[in-house]
N, C-alpha and C positions, 0 to 999 in steps of 0.2 A: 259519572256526572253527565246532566243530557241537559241542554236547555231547553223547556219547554214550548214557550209561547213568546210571542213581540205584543205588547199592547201600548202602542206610539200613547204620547199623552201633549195636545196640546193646549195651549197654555193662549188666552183668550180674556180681552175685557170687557165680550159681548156672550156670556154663558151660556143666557137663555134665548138669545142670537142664533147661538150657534149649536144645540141642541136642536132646536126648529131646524135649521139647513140640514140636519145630517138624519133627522126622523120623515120632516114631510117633503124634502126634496129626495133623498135619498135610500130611502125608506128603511134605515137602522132604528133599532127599537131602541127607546133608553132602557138601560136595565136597572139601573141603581145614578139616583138622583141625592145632592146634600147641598141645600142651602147653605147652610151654617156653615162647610167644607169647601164653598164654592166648585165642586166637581163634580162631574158625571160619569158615569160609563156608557159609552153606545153600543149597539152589536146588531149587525147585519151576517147572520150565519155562523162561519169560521172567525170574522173578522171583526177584533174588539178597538175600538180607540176611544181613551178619555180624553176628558176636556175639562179644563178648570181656572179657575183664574188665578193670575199672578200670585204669587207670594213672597215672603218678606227674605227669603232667602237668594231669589235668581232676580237681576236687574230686568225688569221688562217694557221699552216701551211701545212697544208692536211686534206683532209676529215677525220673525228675522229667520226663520227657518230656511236653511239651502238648500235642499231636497227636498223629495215628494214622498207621496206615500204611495206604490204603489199596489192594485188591486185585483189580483188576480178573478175571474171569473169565467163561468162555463155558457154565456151568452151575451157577448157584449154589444151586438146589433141590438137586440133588445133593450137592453139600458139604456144604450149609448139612446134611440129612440123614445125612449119615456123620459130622460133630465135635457135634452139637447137644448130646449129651451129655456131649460129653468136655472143656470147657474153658466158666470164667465166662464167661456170657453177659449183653453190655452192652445189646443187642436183639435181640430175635428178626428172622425174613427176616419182610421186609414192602415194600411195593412203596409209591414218595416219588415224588411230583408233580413233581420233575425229573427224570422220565425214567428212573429205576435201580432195580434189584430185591436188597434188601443184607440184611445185617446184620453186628451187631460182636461179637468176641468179647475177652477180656482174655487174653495170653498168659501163661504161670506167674512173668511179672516184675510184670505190672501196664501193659503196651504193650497200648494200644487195638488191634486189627486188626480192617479194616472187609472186607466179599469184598463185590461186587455185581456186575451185571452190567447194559448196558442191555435198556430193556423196548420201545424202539422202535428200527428202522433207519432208520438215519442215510440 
C-alpha cells in the first residue's frame, strides 16, 4: 500500500473569491468547477488544492486552519517577483539556514501559503 497524493481542501465562504485569488493571482487553473457542490479543484502543475464551502457536517465559522500549505517550487525569485504585490505578505523571500529560499504569503481567506525552493543540491 503507497499513498499517493495530498490534495489539502479548503473550506471557504468566499468560493468564487477564492477561486479568483488562486487562478489570476496565482496562476492555478481551475480544473473542475460545481455550483451546486459548492467546490473546486485548482491545479498549478504537481500541485492540487480544493476549495469548497462549508457543509452541514463540519462546524465552520472562518478559516481556523494552524498550518500552512507549503509549496515547493524550482524558481522562487520569479514568483516570489510576479505576486509580491498582489496578495498579504506574511514574509518576504529570504533565504533560512535549513537549506531553502521561501516566503509566505496569506491567501484572500487568511491560509498561510509558504513557496520555497532548495538553496543547495541534494
Amino acid at each position: 500500500m503507497k499513498f499517493l497524493r495530498l490534495s489539502p481542501m479548503l473550506r471557504t465562504t468566499k468560493l468564487k473569491e477564492t477561486i479568483a485569488f488562486y487562478t489570476d493571482i496565482l496562476g492555478f487553473a481551475c480544473e473542475s468547477y460545481s455550483e451546486d457542490w459548492g467546490w473546486a479543484s485548482l491545479r498549478h502543475d504537481q500541485v492540487v488544492i480544493m476549495v469548497s464551502l462549508p457543509n452541514e457536517h463540519i462546524p465552520f465559522d472562518r478559516p481556523d486552519f494552524t498550518g500552512s500549505l507549503y509549496i515547493e517550487m524550482d524558481d522562487v525569485d520569479r514568483f516570489w517577483e510576479q505576486i509580491k504585490g498582489k496578495a498579504s505578505i506574511c514574509y518576504p523571500i529570504e533565504n533560512f539556514e535549513y537549506g531553502k529560499r521561501e516566503f509566505a504569503i496569506y491567501d484572500n481567506n487568511g491560509y498561510l501559503l509558504q513557496f520555497g525552493q532548495n538553496t543547495h543540491s541534494d
